[in-house]
C-alpha positions as a Markdown table, in Angstrom:
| # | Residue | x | y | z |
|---|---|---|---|---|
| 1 | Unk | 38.6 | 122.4 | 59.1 |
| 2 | Unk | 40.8 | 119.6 | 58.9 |
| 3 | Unk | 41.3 | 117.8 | 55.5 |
| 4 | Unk | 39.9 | 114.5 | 55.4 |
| 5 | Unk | 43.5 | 112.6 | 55.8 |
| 6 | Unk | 43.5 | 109.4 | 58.0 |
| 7 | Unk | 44.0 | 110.6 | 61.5 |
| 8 | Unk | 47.7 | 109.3 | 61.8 |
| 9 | Unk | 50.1 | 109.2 | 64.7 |
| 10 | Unk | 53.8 | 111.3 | 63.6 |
| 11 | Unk | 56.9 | 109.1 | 65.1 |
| 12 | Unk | 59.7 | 111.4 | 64.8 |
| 13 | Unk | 62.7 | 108.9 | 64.1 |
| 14 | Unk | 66.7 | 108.9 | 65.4 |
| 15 | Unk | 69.0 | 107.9 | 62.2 |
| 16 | Unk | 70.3 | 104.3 | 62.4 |
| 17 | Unk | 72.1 | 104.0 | 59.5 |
| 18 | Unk | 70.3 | 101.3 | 57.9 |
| 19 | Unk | 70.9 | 100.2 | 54.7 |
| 20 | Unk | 68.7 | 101.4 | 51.4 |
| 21 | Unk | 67.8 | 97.6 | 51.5 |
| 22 | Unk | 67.7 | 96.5 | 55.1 |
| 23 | Unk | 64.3 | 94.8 | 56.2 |
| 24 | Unk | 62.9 | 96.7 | 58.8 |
| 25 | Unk | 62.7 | 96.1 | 61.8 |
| 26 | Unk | 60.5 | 93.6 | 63.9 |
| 27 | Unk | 56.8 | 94.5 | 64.7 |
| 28 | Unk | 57.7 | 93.9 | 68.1 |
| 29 | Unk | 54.6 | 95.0 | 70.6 |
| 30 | Unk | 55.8 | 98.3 | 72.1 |
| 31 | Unk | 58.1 | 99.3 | 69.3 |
| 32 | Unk | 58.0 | 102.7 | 67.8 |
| 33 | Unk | 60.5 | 101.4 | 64.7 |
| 34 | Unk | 57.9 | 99.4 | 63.7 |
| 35 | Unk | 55.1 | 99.6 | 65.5 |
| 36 | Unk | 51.7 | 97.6 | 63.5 |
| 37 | Unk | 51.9 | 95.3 | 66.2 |
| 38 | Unk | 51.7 | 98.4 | 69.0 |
| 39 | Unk | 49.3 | 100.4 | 67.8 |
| 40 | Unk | 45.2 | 99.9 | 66.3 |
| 41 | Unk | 46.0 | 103.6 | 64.4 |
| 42 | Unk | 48.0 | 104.2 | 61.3 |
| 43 | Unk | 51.4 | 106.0 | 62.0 |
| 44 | Unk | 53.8 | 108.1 | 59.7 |
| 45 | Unk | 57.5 | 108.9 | 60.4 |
| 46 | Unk | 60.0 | 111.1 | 59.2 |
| 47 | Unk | 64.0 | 110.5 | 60.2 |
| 48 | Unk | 65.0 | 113.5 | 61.7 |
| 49 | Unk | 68.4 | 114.6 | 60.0 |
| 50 | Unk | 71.9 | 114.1 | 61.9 |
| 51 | Unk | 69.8 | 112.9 | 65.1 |
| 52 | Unk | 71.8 | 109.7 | 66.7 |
| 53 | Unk | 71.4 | 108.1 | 69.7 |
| 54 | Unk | 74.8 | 109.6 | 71.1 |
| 55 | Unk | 73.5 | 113.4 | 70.1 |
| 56 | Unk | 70.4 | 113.2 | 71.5 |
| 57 | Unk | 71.1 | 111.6 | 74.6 |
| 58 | Unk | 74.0 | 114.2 | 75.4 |
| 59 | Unk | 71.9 | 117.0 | 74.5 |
| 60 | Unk | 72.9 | 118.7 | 71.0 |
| 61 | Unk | 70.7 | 122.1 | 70.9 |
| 62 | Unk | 72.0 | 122.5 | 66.9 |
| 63 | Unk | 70.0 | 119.4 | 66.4 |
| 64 | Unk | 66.7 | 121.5 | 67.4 |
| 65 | Unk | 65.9 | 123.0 | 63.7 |
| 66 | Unk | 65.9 | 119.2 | 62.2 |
| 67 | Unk | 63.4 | 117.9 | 64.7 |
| 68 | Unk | 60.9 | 120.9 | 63.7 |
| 69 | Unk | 61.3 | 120.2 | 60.3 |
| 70 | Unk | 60.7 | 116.5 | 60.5 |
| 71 | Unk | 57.7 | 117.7 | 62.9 |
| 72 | Unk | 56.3 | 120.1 | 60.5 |
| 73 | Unk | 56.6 | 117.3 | 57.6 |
| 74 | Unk | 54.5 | 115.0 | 59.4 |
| 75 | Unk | 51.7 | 117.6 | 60.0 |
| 76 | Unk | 51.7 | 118.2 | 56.2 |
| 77 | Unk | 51.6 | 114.4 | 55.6 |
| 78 | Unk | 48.6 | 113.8 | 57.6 |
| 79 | Unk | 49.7 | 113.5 | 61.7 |
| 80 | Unk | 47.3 | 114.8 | 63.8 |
| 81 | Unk | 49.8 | 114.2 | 66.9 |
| 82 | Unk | 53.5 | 114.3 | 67.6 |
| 83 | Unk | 56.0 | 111.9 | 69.4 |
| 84 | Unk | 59.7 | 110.6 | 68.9 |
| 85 | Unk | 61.6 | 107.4 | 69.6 |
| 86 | Unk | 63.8 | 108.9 | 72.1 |
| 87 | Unk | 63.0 | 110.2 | 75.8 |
| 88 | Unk | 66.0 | 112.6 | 75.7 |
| 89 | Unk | 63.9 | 114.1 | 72.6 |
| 90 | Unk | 62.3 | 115.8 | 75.6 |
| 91 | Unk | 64.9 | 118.7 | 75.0 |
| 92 | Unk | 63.0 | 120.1 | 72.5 |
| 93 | Unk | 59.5 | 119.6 | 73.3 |
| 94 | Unk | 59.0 | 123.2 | 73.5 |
| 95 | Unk | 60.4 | 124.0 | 70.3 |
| 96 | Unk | 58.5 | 121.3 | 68.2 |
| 97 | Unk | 55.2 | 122.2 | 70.2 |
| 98 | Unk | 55.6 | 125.8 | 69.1 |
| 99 | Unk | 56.6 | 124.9 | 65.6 |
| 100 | Unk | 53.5 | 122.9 | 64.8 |
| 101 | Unk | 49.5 | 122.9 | 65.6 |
| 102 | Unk | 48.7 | 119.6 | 67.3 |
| 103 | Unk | 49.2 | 117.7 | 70.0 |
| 104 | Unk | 53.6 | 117.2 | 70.8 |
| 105 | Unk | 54.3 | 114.4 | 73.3 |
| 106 | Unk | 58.1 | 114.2 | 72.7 |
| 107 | Unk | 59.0 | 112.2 | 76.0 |
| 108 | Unk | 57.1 | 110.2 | 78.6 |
| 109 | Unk | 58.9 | 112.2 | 81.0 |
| 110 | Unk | 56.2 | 114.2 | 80.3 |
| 111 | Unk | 54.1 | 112.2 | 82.4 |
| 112 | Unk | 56.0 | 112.7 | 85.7 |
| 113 | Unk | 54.0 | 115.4 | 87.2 |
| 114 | Unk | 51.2 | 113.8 | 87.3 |
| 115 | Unk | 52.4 | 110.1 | 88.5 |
| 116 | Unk | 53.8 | 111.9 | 91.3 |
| 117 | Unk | 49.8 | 112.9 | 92.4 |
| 118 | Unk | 48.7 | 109.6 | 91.8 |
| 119 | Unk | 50.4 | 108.2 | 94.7 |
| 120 | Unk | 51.1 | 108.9 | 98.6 |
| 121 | Unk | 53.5 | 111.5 | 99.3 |
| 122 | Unk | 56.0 | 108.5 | 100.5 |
| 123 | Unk | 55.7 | 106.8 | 97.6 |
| 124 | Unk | 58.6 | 107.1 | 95.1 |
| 125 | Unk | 58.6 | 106.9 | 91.7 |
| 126 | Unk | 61.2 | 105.1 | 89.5 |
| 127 | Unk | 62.4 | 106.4 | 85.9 |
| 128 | Unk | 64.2 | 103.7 | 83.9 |
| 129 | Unk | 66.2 | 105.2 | 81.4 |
| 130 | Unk | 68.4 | 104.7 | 78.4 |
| 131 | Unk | 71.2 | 106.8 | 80.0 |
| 132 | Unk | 71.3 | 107.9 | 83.7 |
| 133 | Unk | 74.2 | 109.6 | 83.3 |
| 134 | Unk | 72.5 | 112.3 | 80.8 |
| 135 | Unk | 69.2 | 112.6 | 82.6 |
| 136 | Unk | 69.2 | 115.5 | 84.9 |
| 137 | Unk | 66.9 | 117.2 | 86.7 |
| 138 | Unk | 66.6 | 119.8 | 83.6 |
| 139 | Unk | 64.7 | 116.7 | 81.3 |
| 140 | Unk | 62.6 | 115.8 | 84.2 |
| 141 | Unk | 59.9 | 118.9 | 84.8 |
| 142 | Unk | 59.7 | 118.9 | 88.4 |
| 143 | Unk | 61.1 | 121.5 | 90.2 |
| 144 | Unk | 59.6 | 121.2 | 93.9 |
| 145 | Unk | 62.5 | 119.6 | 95.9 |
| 146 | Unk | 60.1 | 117.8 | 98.2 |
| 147 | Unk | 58.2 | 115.9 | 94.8 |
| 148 | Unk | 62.1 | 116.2 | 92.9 |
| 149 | Unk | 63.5 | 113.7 | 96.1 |
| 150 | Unk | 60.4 | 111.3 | 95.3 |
| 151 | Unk | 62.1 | 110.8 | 91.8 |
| 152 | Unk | 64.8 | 107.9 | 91.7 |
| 153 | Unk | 66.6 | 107.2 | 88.4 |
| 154 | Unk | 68.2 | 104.3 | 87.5 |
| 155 | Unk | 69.8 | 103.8 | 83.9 |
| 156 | Unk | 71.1 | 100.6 | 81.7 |
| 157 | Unk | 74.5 | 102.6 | 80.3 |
| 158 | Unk | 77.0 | 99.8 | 79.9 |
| 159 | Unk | 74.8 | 97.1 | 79.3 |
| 160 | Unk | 74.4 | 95.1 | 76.0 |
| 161 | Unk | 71.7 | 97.2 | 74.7 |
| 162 | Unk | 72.7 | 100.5 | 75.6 |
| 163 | Unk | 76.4 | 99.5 | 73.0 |
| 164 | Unk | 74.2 | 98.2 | 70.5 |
| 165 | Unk | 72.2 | 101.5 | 70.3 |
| 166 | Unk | 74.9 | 103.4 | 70.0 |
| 167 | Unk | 76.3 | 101.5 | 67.0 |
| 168 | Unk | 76.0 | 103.3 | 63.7 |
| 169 | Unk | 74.2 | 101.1 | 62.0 |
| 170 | Unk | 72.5 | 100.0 | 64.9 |
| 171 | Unk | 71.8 | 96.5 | 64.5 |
| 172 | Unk | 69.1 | 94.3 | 65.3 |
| 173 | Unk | 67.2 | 95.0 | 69.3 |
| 174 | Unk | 68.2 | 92.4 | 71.2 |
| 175 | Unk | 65.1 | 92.3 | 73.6 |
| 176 | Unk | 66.0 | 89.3 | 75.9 |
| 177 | Unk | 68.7 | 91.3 | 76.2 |
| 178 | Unk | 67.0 | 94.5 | 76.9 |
| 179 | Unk | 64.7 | 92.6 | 79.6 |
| 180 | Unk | 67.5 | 91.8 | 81.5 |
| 181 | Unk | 69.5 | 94.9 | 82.1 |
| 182 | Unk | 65.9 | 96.4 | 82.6 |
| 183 | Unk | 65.2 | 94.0 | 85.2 |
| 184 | Unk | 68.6 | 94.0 | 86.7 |
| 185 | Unk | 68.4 | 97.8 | 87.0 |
| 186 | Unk | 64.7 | 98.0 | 88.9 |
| 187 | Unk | 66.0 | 95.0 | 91.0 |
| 188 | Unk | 68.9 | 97.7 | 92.4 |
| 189 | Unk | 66.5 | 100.7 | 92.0 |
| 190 | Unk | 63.7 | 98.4 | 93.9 |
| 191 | Unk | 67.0 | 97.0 | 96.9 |
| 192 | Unk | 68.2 | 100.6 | 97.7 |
| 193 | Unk | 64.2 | 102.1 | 97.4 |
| 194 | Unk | 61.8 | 100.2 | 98.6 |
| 195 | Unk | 59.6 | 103.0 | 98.3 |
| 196 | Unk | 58.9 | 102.8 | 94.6 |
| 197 | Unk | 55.2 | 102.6 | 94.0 |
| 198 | Unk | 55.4 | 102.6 | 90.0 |
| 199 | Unk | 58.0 | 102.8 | 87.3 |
| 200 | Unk | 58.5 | 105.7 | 84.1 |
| 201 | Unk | 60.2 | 104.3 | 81.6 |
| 202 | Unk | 62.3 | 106.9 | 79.9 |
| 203 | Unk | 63.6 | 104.9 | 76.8 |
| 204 | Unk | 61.1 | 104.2 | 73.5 |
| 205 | Unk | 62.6 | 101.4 | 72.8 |
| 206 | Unk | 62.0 | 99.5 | 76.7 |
| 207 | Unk | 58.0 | 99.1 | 75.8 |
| 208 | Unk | 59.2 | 96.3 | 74.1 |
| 209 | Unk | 59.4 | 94.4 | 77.5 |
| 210 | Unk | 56.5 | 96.2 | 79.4 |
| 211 | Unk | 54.4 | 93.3 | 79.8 |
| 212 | Unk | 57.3 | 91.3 | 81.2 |
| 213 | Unk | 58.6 | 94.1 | 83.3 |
| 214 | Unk | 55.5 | 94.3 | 84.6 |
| 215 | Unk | 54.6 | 90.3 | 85.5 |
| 216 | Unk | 57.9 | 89.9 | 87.2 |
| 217 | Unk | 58.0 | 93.2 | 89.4 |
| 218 | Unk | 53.8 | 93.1 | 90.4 |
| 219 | Unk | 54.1 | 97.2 | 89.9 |
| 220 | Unk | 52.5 | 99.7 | 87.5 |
| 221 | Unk | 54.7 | 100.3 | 84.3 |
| 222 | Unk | 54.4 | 103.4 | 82.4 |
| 223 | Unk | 56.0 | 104.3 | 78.6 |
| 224 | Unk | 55.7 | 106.2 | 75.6 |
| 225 | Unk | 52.8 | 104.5 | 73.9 |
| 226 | Unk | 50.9 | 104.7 | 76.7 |
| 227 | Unk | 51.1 | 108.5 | 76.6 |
| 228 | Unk | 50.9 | 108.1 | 72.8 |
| 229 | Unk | 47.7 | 106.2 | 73.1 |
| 230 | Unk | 46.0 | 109.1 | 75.7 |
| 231 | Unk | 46.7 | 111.9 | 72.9 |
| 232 | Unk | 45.6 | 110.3 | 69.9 |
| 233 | Unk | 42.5 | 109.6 | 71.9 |
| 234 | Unk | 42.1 | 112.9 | 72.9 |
| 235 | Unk | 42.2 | 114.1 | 69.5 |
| 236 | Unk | 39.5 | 111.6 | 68.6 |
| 237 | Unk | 41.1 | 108.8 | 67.7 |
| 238 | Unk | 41.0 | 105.4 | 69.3 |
């Protein structure tokens, strides 16, 4: 039987390189860095050692025995469910879900699969990421070519956001900033696809503009905490 610890939600953190002293940062709704404003459940997270934006994103597998670790800490502190503040974390979703016993949603490119069956065969679904460039058909878990040519991509690598993550520190999220090269990347996605139906976002951090994303392009919006949200329900907790 479980122990009687709160029921809490484990975020699996990238290193930043903040300061000892640095405030953290804004309860923004949507964000996983400091999320009392996203979520109505407690969360605990652990910084998973030598994991940067620029690692994870390329794919580094040595970086697979630091995310178990930080997974397996959270379990003993009390998480009754697993996620991580990167998409590209998807990598070792297998690993992590092996090392630990509860529910492991690394990635809301987990969700794929199943958006595809929620709309017509035509329909197309788009994934906003972080980093186009570095999400291949090996992060995205569908290996039909007929469903894989329903999948467009479209990434924000170059923008203002995508050179402030990769800072080290990493300084304050710019979110206007971040809402614009979202919106500027669906707009081209949306031009050269008119297809799209609903929109993945790959990045943890773009929840931050979901409710903007979605009043301005009138489609459904999917992220992290939604998935995040789902599992900590299914394990009870609302």
């Amino acid at each position: 039987m479980r122990s009687q610890s709160p029921p809490y939600l484990g975020i699996l953190n990238l290193e930043r390189g903040d300061l000892p002293d640095a405030p953290p940062p804004e309860a923004w709704p949507g964000s996983l860095l400091n999320p009392t404003a996203t979520f109505h459940f407690p969360v605990l997270a652990e910084t998973v050692a030598g994991a940067w934006v620029e690692n994870v994103v390329r794919g580094d597998p040595a970086l697979e025995p630091a995310f178990i670790a930080a997974a397996r800490r959270l379990v003993h502190r009390g998480a009754v469910a697993i996620t991580s503040t990167c998409g590209f974390s998807i990598r070792h979703q297998a690993a992590v879900a092996a090392s630990v016993n509860v529910p492991v949603v690394m990635s809301s490119l987990l969700l794929l699969p199943a958006l595809l069956r929620q709309f017509p065969a035509a329909a197309k679904i788009a994934v906003l990421t972080y980093d186009s460039s570095h999400c291949g058909e090996d992060l995205l878990g569908v290996h039909d070519p007929r469903e894989r040519a329903r999948i467009v991509a479209g990434g924000i690598e170059g923008g203002k956001f995508w050179h402030d993550e990769m800072k080290q520190p990493a300084p304050p999220i710019d979110v206007v900033g971040m809402e614009q090269d979202v919106t500027g990347c669906i707009a081209r996605l949306r031009a050269k696809h008119p297809e799209i139906a609903a929109i993945l976002f790959e990045c943890a951090g773009f929840p931050m503009v979901a409710t903007a994303i979605r009043q301005i392009v009138d489609l459904p919006v999917y992220d992290i905490t939604d998935l995040c949200r789902m599992t900590m329900a299914s394990v009870g907790v609302r």
